[in-house]
LUMGU-864034 format. One record per residue: x, y negated, z negated of N, C-alpha, C in turn. Coordinates in steps of 0.1 Angstrom, whole numbers, padded with zeros to 4 digits, always signed. Layout:
XYZXYZXYZ/...
END
This chain:
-0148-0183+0100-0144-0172+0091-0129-0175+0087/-0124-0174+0075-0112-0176+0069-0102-0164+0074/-0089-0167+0073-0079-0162+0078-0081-0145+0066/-0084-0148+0056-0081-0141+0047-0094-0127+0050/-0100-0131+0054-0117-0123+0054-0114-0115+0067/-0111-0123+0078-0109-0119+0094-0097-0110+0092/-0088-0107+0080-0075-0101+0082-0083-0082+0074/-0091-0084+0065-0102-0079+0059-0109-0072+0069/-0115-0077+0074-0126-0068+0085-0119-0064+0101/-0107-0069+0100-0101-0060+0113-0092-0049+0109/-0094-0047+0098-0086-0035+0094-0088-0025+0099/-0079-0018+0108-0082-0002+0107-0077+0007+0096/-0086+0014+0091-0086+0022+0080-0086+0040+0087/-0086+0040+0099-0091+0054+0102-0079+0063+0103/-0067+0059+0096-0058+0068+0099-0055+0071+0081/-0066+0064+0072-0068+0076+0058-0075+0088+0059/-0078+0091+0075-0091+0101+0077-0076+0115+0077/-0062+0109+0077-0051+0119+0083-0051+0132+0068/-0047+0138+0070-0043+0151+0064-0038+0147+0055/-0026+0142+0055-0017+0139+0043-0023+0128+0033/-0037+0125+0034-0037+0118+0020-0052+0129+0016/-0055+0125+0004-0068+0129-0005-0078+0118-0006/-0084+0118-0011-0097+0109-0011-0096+0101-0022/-0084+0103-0034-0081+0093-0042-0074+0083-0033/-0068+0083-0026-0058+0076-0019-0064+0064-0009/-0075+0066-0001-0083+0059+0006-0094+0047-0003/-0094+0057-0019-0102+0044-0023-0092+0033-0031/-0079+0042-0033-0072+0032-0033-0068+0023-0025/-0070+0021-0012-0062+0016-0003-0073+0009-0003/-0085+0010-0005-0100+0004+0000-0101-0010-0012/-0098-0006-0025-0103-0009-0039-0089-0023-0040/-0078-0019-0033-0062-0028-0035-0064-0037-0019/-0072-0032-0014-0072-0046+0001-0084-0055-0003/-0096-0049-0006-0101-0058-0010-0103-0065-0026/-0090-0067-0031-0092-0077-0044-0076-0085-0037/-0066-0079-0026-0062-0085-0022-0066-0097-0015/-0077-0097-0009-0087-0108+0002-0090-0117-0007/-0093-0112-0025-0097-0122-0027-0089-0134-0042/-0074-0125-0039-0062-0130-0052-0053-0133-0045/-0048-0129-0031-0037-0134-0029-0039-0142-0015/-0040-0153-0020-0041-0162-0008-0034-0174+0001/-0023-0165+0005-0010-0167+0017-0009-0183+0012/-0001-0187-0001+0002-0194-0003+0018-0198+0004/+0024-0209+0009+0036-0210+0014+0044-0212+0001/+0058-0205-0001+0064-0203-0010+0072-0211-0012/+0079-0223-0016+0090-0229-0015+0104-0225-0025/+0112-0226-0014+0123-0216-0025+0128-0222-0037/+0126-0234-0047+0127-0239-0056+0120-0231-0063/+0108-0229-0061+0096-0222-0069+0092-0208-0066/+0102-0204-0059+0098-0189-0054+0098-0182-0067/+0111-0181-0078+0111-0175-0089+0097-0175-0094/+0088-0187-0097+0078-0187-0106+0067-0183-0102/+0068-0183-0083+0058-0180-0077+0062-0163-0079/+0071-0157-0080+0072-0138-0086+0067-0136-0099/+0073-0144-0104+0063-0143-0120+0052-0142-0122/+0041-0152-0118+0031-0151-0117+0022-0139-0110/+0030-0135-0098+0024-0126-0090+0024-0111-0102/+0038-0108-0104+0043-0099-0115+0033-0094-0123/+0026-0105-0132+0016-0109-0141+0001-0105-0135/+0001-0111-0123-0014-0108-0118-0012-0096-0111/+0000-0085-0107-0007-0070-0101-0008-0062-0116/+0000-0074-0131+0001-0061-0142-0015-0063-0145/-0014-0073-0146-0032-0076-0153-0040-0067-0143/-0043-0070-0134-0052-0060-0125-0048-0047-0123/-0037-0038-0131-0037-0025-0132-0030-0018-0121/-0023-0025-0112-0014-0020-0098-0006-0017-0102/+0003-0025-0112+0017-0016-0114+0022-0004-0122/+0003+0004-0126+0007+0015-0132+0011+0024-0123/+0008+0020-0111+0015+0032-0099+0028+0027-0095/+0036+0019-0100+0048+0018-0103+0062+0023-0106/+0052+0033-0120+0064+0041-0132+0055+0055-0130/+0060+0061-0133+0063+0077-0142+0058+0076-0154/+0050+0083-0162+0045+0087-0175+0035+0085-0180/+0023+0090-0181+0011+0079-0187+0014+0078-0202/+0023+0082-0211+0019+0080-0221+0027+0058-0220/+0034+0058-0208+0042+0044-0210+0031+0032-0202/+0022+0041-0199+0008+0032-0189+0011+0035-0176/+0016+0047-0170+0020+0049-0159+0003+0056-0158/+0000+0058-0144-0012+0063-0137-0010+0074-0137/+0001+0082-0135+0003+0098-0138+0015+0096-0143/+0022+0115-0146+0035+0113-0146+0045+0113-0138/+0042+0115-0124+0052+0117-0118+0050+0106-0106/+0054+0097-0100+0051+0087-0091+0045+0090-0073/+0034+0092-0074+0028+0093-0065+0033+0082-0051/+0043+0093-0041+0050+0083-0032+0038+0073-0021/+0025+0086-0019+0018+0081-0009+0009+0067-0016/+0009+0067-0028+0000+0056-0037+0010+0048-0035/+0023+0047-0037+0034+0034-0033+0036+0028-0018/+0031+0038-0010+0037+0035+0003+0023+0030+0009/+0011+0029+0002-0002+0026+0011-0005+0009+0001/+0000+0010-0014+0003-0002-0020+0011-0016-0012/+0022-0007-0014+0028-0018-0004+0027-0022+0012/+0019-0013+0019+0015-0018+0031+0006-0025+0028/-0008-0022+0022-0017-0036+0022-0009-0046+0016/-0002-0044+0006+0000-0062+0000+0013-0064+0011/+0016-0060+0016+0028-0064+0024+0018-0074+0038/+0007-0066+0044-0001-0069+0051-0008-0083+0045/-0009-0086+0033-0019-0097+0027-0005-0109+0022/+0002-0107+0022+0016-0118+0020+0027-0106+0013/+0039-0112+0019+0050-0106+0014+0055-0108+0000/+0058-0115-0004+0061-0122-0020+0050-0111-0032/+0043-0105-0028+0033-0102-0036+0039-0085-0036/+0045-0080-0026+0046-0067-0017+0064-0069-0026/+0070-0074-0023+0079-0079-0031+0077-0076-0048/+0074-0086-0052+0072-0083-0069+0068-0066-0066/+0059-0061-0062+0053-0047-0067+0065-0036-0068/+0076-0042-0055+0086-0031-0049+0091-0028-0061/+0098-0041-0068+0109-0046-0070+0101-0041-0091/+0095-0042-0095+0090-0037-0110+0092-0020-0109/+0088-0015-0096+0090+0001-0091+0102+0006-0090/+0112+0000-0079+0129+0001-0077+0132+0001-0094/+0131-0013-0097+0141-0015-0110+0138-0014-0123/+0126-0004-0120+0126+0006-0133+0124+0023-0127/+0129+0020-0114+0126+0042-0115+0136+0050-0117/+0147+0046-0119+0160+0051-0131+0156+0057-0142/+0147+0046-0147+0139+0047-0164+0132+0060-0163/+0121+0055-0151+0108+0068-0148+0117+0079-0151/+0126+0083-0139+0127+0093-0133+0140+0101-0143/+0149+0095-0148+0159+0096-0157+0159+0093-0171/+0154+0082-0172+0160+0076-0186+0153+0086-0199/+0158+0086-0214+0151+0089-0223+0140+0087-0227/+0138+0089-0241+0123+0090-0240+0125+0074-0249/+0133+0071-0253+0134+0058-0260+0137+0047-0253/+0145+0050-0243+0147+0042-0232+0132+0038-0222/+0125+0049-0220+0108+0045-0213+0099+0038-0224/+0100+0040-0237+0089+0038-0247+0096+0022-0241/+0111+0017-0246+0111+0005-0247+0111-0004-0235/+0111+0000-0224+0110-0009-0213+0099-0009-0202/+0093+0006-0202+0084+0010-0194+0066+0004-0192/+0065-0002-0205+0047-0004-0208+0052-0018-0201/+0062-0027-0201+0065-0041-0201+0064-0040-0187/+0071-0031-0178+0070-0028-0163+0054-0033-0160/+0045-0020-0163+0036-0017-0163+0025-0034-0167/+0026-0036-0171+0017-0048-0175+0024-0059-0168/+0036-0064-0166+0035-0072-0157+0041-0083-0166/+0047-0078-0179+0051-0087-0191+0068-0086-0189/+0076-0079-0189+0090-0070-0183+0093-0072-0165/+0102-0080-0166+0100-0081-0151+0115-0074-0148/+0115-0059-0141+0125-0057-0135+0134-0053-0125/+0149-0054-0122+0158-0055-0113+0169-0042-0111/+0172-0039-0098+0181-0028-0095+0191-0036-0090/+0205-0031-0098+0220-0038-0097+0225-0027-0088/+0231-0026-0072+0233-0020-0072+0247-0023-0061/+0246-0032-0050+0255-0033-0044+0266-0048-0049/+0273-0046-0042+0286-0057-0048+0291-0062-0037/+0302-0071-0036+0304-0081-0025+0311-0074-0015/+0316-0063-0022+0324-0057-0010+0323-0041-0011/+0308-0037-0014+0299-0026-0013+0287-0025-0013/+0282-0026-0002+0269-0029+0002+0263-0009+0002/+0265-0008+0017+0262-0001+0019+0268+0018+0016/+0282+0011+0015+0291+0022+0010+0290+0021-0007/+0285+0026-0013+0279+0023-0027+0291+0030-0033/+0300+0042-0028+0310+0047-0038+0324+0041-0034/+0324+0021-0028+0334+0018-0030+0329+0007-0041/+0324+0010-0049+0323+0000-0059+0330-0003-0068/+0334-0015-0073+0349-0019-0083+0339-0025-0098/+0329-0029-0100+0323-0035-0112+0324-0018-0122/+0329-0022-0132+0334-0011-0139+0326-0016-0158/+0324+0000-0165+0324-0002-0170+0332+0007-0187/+0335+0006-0195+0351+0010-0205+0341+0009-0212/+0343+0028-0220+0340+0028-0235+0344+0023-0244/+0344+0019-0256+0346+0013-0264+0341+0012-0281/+0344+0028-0284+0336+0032-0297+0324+0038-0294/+0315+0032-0299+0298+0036-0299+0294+0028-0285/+0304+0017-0278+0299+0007-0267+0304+0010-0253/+0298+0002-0243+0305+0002-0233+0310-0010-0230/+0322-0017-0225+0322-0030-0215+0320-0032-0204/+0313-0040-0199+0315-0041-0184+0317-0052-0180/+0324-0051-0166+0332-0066-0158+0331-0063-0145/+0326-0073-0138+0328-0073-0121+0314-0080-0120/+0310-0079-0108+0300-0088-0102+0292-0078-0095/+0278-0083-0088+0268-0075-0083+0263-0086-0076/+0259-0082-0061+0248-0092-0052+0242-0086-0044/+0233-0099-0037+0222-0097-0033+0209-0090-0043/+0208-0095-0053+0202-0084-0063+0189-0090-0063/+0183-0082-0058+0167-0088-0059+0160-0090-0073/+0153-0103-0074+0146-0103-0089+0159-0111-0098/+0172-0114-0092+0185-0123-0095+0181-0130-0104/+0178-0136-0123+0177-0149-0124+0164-0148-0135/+0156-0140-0123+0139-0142-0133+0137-0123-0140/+0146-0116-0140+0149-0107-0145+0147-0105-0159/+0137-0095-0166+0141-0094-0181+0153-0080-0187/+0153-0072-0178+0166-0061-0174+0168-0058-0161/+0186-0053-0162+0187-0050-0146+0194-0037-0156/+0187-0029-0140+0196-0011-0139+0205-0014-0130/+0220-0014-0138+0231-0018-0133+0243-0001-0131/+0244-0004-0117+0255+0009-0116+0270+0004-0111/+0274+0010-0123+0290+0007-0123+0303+0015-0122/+0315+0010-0122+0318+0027-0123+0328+0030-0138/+0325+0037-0139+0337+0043-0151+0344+0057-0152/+0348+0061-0137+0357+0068-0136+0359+0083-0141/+0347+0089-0141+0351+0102-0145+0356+0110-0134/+0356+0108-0125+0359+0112-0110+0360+0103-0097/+0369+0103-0091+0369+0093-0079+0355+0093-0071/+0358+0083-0063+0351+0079-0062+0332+0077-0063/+0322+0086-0055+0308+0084-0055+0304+0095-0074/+0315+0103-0075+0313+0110-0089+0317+0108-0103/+0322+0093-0101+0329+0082-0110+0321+0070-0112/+0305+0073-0114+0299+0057-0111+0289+0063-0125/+0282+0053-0130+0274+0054-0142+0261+0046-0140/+0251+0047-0147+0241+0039-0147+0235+0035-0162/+0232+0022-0158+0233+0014-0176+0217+0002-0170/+0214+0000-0182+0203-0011-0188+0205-0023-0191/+0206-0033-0187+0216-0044-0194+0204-0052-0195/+0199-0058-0209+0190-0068-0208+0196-0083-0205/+0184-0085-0205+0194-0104-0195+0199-0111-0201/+0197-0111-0218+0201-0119-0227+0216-0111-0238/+0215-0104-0230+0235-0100-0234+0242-0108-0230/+0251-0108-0246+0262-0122-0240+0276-0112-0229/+0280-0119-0222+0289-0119-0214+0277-0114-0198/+0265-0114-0200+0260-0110-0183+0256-0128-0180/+0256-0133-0165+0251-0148-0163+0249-0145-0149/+0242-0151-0141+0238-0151-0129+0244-0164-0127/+0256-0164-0118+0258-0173-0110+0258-0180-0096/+0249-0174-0091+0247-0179-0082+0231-0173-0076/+0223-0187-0071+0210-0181-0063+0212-0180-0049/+0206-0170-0043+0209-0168-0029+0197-0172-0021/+0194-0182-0011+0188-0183-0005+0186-0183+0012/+0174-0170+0008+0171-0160+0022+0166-0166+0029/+0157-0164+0044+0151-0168+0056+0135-0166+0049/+0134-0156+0043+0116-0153+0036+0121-0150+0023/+0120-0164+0015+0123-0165+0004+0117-0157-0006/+0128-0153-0015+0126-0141-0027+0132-0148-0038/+0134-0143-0053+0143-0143-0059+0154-0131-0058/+0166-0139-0053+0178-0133-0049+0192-0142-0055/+0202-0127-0063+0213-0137-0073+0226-0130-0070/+0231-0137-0073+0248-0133-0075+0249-0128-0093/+0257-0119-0099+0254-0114-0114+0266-0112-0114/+0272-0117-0128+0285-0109-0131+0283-0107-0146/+0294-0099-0150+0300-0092-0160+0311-0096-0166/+0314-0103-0175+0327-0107-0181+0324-0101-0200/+0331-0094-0202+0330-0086-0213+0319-0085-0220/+0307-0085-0208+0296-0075-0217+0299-0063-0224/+0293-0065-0237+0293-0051-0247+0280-0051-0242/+0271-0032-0242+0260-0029-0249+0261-0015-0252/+0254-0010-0259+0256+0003-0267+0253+0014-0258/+0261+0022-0256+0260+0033-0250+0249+0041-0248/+0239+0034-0262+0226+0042-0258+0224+0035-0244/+0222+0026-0239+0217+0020-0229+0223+0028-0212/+0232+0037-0216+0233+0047-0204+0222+0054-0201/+0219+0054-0186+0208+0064-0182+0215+0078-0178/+0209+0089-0183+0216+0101-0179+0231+0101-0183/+0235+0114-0181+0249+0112-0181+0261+0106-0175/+0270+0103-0182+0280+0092-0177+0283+0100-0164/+0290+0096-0154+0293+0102-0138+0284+0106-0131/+0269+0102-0136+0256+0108-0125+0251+0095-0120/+0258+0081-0122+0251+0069-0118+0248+0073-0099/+0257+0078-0091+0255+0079-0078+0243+0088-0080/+0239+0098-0081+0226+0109-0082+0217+0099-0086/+0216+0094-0099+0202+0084-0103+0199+0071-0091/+0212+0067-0085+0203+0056-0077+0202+0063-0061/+0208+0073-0058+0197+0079-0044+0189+0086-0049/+0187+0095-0062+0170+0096-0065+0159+0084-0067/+0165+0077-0072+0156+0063-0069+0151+0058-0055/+0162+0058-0051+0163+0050-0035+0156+0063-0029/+0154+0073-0029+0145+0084-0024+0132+0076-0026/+0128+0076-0037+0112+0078-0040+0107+0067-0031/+0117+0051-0033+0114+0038-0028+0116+0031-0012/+0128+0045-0005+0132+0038+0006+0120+0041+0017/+0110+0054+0014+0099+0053+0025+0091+0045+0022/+0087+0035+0012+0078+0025+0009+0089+0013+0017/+0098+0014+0016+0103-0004+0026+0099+0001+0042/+0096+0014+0045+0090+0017+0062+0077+0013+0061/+0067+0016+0047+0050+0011+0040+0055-0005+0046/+0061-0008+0040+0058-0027+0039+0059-0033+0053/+0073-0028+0061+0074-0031+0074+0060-0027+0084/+0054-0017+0078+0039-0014+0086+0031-0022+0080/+0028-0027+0070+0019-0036+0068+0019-0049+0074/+0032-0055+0076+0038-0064+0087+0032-0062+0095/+0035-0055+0100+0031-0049+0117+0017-0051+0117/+0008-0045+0108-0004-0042+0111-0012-0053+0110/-0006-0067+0104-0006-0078+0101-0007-0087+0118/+0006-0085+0121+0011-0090+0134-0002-0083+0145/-0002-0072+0144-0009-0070+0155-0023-0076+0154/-0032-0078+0141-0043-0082+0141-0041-0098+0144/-0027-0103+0140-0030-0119+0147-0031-0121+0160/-0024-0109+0163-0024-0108+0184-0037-0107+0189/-0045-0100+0183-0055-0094+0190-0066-0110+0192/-0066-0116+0176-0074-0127+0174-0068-0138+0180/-0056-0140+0187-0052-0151+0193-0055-0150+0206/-0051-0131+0215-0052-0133+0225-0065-0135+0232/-0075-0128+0221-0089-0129+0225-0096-0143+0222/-0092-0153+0216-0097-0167+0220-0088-0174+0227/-0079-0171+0230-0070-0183+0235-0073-0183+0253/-0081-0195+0258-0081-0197+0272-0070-0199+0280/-0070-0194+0290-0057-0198+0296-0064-0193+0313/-0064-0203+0321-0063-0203+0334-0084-0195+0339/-0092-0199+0332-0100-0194+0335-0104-0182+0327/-0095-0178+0319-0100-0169+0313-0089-0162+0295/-0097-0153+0292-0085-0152+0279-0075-0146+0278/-0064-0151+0273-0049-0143+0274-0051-0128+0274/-0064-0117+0269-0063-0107+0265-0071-0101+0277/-0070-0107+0291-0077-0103+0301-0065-0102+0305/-0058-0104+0307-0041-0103+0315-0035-0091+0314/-0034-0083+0325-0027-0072+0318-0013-0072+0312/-0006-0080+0318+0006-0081+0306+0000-0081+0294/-0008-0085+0290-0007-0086+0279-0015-0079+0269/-0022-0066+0280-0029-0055+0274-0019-0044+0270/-0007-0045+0279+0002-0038+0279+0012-0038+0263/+0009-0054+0263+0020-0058+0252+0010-0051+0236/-0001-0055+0237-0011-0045+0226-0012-0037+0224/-0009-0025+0238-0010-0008+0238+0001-0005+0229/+0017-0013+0238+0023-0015+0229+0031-0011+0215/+0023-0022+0212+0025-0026+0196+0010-0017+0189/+0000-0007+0195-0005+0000+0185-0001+0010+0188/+0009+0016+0199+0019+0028+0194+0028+0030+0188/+0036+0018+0186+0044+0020+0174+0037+0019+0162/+0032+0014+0158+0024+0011+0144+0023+0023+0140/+0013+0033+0149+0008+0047+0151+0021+0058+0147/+0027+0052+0155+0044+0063+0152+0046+0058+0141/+0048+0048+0134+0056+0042+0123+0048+0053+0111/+0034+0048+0118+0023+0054+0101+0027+0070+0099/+0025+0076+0112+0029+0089+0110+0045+0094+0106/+0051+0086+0107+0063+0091+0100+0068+0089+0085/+0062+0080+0083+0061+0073+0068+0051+0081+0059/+0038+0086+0063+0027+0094+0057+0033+0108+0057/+0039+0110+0070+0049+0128+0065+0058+0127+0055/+0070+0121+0058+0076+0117+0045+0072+0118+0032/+0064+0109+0030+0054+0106+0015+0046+0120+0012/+0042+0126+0020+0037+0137+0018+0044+0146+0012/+0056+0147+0021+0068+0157+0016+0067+0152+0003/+0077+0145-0002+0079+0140-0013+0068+0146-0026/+0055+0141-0022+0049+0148-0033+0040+0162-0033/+0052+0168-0027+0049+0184-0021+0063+0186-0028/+0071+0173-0034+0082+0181-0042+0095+0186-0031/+0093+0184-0019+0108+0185-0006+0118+0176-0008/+0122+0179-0003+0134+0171+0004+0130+0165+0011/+0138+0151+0006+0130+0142+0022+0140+0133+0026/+0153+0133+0025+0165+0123+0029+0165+0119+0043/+0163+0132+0049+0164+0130+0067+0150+0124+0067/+0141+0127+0065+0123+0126+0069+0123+0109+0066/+0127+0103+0053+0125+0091+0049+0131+0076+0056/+0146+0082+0057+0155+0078+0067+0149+0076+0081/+0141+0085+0090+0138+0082+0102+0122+0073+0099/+0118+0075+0086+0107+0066+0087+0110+0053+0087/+0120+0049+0077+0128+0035+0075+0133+0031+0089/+0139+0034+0095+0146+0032+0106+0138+0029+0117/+0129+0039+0121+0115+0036+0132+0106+0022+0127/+0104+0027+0113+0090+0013+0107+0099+0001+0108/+0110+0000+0104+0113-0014+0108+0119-0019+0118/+0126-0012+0122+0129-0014+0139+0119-0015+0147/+0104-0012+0148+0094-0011+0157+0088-0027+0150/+0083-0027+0136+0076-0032+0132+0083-0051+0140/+0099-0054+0137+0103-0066+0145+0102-0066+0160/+0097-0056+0164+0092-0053+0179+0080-0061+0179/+0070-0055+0176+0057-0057+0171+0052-0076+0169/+0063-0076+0157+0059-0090+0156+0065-0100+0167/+0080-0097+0169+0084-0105+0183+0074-0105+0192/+0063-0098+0201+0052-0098+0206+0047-0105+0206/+0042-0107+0189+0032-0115+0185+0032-0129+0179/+0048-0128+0184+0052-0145+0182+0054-0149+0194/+0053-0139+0208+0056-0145+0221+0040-0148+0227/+0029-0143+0216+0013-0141+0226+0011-0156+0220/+0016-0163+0209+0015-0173+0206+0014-0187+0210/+0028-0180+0220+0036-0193+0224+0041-0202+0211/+0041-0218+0220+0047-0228+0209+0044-0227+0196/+0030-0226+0192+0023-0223+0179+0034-0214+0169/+0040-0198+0178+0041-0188+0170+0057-0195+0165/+0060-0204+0167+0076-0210+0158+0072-0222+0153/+0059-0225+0146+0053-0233+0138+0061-0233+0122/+0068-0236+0117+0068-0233+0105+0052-0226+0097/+0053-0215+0087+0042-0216+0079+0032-0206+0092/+0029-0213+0100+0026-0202+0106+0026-0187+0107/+0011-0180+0108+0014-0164+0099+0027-0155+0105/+0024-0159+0119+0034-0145+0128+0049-0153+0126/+0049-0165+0125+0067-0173+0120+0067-0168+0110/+0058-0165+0096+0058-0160+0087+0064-0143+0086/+0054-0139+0091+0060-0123+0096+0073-0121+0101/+0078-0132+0110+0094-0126+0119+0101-0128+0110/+0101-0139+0102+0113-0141+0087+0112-0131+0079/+0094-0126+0073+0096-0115+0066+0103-0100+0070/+0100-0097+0083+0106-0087+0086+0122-0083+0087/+0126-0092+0093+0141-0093+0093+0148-0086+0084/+0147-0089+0071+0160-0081+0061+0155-0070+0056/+0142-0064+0058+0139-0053+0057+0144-0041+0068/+0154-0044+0079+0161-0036+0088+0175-0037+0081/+0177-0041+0067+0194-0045+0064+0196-0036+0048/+0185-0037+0033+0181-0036+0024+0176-0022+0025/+0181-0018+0015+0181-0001+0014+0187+0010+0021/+0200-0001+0027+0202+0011+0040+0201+0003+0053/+0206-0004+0060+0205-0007+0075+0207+0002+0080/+0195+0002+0092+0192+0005+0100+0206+0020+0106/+0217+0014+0108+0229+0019+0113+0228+0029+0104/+0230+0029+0090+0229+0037+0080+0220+0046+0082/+0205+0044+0080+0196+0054+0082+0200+0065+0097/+0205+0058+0110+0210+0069+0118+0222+0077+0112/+0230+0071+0108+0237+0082+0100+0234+0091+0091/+0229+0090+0085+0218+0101+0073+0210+0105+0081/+0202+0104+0095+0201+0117+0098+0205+0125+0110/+0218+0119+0115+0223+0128+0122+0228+0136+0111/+0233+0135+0098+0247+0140+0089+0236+0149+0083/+0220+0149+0081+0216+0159+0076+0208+0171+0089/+0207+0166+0101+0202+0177+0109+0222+0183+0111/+0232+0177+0111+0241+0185+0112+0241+0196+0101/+0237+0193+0093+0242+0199+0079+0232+0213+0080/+0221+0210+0086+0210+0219+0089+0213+0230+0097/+0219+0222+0110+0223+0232+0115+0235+0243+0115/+0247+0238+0109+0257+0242+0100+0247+0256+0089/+0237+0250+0086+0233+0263+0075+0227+0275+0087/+0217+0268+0089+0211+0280+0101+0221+0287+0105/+0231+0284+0113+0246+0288+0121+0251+0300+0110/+0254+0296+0096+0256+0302+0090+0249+0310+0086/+0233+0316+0081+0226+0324+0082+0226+0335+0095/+0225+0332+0106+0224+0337+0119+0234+0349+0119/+0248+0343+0114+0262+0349+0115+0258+0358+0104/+0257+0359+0094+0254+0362+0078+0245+0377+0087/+0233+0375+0095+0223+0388+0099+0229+0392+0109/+0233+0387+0118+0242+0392+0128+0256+0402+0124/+0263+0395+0111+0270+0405+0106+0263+0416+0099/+0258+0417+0091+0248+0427+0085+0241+0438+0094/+0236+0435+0105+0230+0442+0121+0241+0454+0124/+0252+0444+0126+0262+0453+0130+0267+0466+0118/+0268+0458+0107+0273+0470+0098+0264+0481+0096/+0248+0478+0099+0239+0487+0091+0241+0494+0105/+0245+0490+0120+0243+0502+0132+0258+0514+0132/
END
């Protein structure tokens, strides 16, 4: 039986039976694993050709109709109008589950156009949105800079009105999709207020003069990844999304919709890793009998399907919230943080049930430890996500505190 078929039939599916999804949702997950088994087949990527190998992928989820759950709108070929988080986060676990590069392109057409979805005009979606969608438009989110990663309101790439235009100058990295990009949603700042309330969000297509990608970045689980600068790009002000000084609001509404789908992907990993464990430890002889008779190493399985189990359930609450229309900054944050912190648990495991095999180059679980890695770094490391939610159960509690006091004074005046 092929690697691809056996990854297929050991699937557990029984946790679509949970509350938080509907019955559309399961046959999505059913209808997108199985044309995965039979389209994406765990080709090794070489980073020369990784670019072409996104393109192609890009092309093959537009043609098969996946990236309408991408965008926002049907009239732009979105699947509905509003982005269904649990259809993104069960998307990207299977294909994350069936190869990373594939889980990748889908993120990354979603991230670097949900500005557009979620913000942009209606001229702004007519013209970039259906291109998303098909798989013809391949796009990118500009967001951190060399010396703003994670602190997003110390950013220095700026950009100056200039009549009916804007300019812009400075640099942007780590920008996923770097190079093979047909637009990047670029946030910059132009100062209507210091710092995080002084940032803008703009369109820049790739073929404006003054934008060049100078430099390709190459990762441990190769992507298209670039260095971008700005040296007196003009483009026309129409190409602002939202109003000037709301670029900070458009990219954590973005990074909302997308950051519980990078806890999806890391679970797809995982659920990946664990099914190579199970199939290695239950053939592999050792001393009379199979690695999966050992209790060590029943222990290491129980394991790794309780985190999986905690991961899923924190990721499916989240997504739920979300399209119940909540708040979900703390809820998404502890999904992020748990799914990929557990999920390089998980696979370290499953590169130790291995042994020498599991640091094979190419090999799936060597495969999996490279992929998981910078998904604990992108969107928020790890460190980050604990601070967002200790800073929002404080903030919680600060209100409650405040209500309490609020009836407690009231009590007293009405006695």
């Amino acid at each position: 039986m092929s690697q691809t078929n056996r990854t297929t039939l050991l699937q557990d599916s029984a946790y679509l039976e949970w509350p938080f999804f509907e019955a559309r949702h399961g046959q999505l997950q059913q209808s997108l694993d199985s044309w995965a088994a039979q389209h994406l087949l765990h080709p090794a990527h070489e980073p020369a050709q990784v670019g072409a190998s996104c393109r192609a992928l890009v092309s093959q989820l537009g043609q098969a109709g996946w990236l309408r759950h991408a965008v926002g709108g049907r009239q732009w070929g979105g699947l509905q109008d509003v982005i269904d988080t649990r259809a993104i986060c069960l998307i990207r676990e299977t294909l994350a589950r069936h190869e990373g590069l594939a889980d990748f392109a889908f993120a990354m057409q979603g991230l670097g156009s949900g500005a557009i979805s979620l913000f942009g005009s209606a001229e702004q979606q007519a013209r970039y949105l259906p291109g998303v969608v098909s798989g013809a438009a391949i796009a990118a989110f500009a967001l951190s800079e060399p010396e703003a990663g994670s602190d997003v309101a110390a950013m220095q790439c700026s950009a100056v009105p200039d009549g009916t235009d804007y300019v812009l100058n400075g640099e942007k990295t780590w920008i996923s999709n770097g190079g093979i990009a047909d637009f990047y949603t670029v946030f910059v700042r132009t100062g209507e207020a210091p710092g995080a309330r002084g940032i803008s969000a703009f369109i820049v297509d790739a073929d404006t003069p003054g934008f060049s990608v100078v430099e390709q970045i190459d990762v441990i689980a190769p992507h298209p990844l670039a260095r971008i600068r700005f040296e007196n790009c003009r483009i026309p002000a129409s190409q602002r999304i939202a109003e000037a000084g709301q670029g900070f609001k458009v990219a954590m509404a973005t990074l909302d919709v997308f950051r519980t789908s990078v806890a999806a992907a890391a679970l797809g990993f995982a659920r990946c890793a664990l099914q190579e464990a199970l199939q290695r430890s239950t053939t592999r002889k050792m001393f009379g009998q199979t690695l999966a008779d050992f209790q060590l190493t029943q222990a290491k399985l129980a394991q790794m399907a309780m985190a999986i189990d905690s991961s899923a359930l924190l990721i499916y609450r989240a997504a739920w919230q979300r399209d119940q229309g909540k708040k979900v900054t703390k809820e998404a944050a502890m999904a992020k943080y748990v799914a990929t912190e557990s999920a390089q648990q998980v696979i370290d495991m499953a590169v130790q049930m291995f042994g020498g095999m599991g640091v094979v180059s190419q090999v799936k679980v060597e495969s999996l430890y490279r992929e998981i890695r910078a998904l604990r770094i992108y969107e928020g490391a790890s460190e980050v996500q604990q601070l967002i939610i200790a800073r929002e159960m404080l903030k919680e509690f600060s209100a409650a505190q405040s209500v309490q006091q609020q009836q407690e004074q009231q009590t007293r005046q009405e006695a």
